[in-house]
KOLZAZA-24780 format. One record per atom (N, C-alpha, C, O): x, y, z; residue in three letters. Coordinates in steps of 0.05 Angstrom, whole numbers, padded with zeros to 5 digits, always signed. Each point is the difference from the previous one (the first is absolute). Layout:
<rs>
XYZAla;...
</rs>
This chain:
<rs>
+00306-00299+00627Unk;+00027-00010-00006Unk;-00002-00029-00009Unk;-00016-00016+00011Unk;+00033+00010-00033Unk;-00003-00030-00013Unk;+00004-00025+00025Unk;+00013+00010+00019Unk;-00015-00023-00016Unk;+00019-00018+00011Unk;+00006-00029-00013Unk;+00011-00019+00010Unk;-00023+00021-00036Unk;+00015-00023-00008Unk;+00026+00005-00019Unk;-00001+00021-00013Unk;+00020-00035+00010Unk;+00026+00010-00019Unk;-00012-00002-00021Unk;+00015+00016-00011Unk;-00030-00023-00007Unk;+00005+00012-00029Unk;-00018+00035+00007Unk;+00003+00021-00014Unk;-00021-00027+00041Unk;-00010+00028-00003Unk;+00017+00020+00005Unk;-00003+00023-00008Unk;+00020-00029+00021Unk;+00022+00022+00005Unk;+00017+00008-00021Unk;+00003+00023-00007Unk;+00007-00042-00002Unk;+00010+00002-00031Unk;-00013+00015-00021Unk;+00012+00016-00015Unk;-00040-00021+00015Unk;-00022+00009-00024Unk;+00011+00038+00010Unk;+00013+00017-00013Unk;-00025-00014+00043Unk;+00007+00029+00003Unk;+00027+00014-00002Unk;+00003+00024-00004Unk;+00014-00038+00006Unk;+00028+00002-00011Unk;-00004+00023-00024Unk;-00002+00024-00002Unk;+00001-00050-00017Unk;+00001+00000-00033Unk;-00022+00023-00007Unk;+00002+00011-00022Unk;-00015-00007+00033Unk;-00024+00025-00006Unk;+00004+00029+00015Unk;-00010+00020-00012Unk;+00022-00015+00032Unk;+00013+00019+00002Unk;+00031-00002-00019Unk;+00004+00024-00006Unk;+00007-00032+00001Unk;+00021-00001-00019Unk;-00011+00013-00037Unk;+00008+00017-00015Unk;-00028-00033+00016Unk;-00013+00002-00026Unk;-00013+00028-00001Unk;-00003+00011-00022Unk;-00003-00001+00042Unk;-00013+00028+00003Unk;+00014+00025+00002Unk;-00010+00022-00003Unk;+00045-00029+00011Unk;+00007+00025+00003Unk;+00009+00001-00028Unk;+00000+00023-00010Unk;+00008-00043-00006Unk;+00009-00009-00025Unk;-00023+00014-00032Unk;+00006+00009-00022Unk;-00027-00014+00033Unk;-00025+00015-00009Unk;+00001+00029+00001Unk;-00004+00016-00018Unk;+00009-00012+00043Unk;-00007+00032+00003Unk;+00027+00011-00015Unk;+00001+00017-00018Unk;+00018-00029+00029Unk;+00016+00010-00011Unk;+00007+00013-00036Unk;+00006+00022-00008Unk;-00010-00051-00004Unk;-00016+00006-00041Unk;-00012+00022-00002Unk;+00006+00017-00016Unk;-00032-00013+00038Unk;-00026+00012-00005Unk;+00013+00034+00005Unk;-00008+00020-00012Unk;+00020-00021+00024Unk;+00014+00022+00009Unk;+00013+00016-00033Unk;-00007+00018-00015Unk;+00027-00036+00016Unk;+00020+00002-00026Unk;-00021+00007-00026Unk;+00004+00022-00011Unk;-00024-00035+00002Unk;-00013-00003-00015Unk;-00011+00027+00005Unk;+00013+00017-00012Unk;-00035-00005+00026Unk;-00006+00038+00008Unk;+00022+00015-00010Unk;-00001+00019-00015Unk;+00025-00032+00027Unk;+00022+00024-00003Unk;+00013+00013-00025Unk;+00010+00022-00005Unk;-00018-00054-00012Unk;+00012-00003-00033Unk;-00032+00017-00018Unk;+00003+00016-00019Unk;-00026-00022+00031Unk;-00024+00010-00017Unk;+00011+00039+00001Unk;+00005+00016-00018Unk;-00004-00015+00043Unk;+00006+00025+00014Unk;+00022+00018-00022Unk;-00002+00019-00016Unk;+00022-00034+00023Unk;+00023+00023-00020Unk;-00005+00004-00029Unk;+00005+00021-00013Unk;-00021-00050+00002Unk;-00007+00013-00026Unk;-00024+00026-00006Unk;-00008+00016-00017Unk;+00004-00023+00039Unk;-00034+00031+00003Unk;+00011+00019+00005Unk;-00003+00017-00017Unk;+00018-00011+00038Unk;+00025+00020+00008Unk;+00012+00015-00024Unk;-00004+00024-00007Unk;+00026-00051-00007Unk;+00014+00023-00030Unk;-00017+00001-00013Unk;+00006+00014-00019Unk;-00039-00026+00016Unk;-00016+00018-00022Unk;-00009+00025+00009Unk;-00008+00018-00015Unk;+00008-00019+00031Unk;-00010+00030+00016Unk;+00019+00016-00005Unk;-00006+00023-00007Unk;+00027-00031+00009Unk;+00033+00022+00004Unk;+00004+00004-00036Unk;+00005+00021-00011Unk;-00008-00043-00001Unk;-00006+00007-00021Unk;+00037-00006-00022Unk;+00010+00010-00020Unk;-00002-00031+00039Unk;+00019-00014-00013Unk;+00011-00013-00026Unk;-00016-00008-00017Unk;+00033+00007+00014Unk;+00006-00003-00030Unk;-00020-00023-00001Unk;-00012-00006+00021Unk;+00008-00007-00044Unk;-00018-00026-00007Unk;+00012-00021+00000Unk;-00011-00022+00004Unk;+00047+00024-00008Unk;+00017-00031+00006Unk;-00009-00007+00027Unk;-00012-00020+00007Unk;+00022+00046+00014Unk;+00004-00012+00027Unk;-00042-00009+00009Unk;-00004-00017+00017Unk;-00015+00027-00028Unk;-00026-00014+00011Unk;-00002-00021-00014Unk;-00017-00016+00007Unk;+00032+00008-00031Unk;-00003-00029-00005Unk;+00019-00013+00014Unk;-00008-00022+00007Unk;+00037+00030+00002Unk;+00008-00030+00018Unk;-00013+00007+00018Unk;-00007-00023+00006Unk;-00008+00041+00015Unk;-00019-00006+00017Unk;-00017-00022+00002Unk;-00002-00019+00016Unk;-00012+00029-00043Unk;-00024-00017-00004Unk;+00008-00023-00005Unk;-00021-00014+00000Unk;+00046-00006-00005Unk;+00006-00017-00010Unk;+00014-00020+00024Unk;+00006-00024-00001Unk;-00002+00046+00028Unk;+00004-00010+00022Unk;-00013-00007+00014Unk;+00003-00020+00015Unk;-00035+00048-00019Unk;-00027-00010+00012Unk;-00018-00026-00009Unk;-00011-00014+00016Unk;+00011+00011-00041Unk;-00012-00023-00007Unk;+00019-00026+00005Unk;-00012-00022-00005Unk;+00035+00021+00012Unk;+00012-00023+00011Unk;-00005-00007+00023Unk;-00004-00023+00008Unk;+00003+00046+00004Unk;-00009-00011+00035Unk;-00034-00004-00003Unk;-00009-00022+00005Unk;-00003+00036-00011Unk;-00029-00013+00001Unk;-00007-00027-00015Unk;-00019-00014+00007Unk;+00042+00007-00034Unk;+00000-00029-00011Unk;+00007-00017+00023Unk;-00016-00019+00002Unk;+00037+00020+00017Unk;+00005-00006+00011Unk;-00017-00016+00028Unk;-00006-00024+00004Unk;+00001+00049+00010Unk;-00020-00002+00018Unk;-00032-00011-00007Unk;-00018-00004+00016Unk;+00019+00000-00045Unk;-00020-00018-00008Unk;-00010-00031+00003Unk;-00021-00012+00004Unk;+00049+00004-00009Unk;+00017-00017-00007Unk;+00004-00022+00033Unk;-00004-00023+00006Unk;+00013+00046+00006Unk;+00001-00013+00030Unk;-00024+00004+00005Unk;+00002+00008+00023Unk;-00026-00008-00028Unk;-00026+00009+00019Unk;-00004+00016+00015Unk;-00014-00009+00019Unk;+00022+00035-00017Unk;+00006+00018+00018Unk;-00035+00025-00012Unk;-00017+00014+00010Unk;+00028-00026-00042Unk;-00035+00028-00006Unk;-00013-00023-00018Unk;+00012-00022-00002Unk;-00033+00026-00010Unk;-00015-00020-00015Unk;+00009-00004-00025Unk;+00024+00004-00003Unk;-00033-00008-00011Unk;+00022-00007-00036Unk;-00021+00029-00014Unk;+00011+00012-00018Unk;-00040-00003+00025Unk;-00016+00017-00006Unk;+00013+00029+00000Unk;+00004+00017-00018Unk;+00004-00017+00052Unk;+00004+00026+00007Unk;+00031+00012-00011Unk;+00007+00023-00002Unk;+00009-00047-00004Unk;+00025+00007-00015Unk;-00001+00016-00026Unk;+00016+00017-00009Unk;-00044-00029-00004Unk;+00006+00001-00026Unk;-00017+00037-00001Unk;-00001+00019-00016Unk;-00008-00025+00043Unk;-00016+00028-00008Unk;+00016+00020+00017Unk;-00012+00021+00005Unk;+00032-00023+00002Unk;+00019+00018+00009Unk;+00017+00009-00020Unk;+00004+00023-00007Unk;+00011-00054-00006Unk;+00019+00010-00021Unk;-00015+00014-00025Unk;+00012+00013-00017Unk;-00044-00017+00017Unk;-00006+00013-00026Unk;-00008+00031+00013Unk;+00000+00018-00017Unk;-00003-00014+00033Unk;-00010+00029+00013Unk;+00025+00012-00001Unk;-00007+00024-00001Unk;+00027-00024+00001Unk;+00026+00009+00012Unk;+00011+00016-00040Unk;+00010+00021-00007Unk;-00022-00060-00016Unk;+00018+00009-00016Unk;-00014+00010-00023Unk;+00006-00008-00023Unk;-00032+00032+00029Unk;-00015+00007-00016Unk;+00010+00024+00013Unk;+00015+00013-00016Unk;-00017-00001+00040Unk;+00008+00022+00006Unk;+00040+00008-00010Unk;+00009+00022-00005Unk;+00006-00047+00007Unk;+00030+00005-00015Unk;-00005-00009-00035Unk;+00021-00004-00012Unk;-00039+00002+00001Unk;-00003+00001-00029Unk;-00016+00020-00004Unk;+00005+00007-00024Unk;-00023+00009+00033Unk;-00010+00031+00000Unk;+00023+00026-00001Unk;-00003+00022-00012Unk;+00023-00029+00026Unk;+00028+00028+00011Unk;+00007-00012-00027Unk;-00002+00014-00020Unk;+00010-00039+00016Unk;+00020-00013-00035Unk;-00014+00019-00014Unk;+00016+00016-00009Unk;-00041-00011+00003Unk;-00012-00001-00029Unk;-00005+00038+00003Unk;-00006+00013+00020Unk;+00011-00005-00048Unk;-00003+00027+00008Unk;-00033+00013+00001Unk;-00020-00013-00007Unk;+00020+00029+00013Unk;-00033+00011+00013Unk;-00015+00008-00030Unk;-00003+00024-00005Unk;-00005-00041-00009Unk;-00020-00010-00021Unk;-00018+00005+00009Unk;-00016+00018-00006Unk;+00015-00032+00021Unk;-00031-00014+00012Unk;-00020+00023+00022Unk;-00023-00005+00007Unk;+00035+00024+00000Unk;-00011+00024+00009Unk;-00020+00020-00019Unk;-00010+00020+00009Unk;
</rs>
């Protein structure tokens, strides 16, 4: 246990900062999630692009605040928007 006041303070602000964290990190799964979901279900292509357009905000986002690395963003939003530009494009490439 701290006992000096800014140490008590410091643990304050860091449990605050953590449920605040989990919380993004949460949101951010949930937003990757639904766009994998309607590609699976196999949804029109408007609604997996505002998905995708919701998902890459919250992971911009959570970048932004320091919550994931500036790396792992970029390799989320690009994993996410090769698999919603594969459903766009018709099956050529098979």
């Amino acid at each position: 246990m701290p006992n000096l006041k800014s140490a008590k303070k410091r643990v304050k602000q860091s449990e605050k900062r953590r449920i605040i964290n989990a919380s993004r990190k949460t949101g951010l799964k949930t937003a990757i999630r639904k766009v994998q979901d309607s590609l699976e279900r196999g949804d029109a292509i408007e609604d997996i692009k505002k998905l995708m357009v919701e998902a890459e905000s919250k992971i911009a986002r959570a970048q932004g605040k320091g919550v994931i690395h500036r790396n792992t963003a970029k390799r989320k939003i690009s994993k996410l928007a090769r698999r919603v530009s594969q459903v766009s494009r018709p099956s050529a490439s098979k």
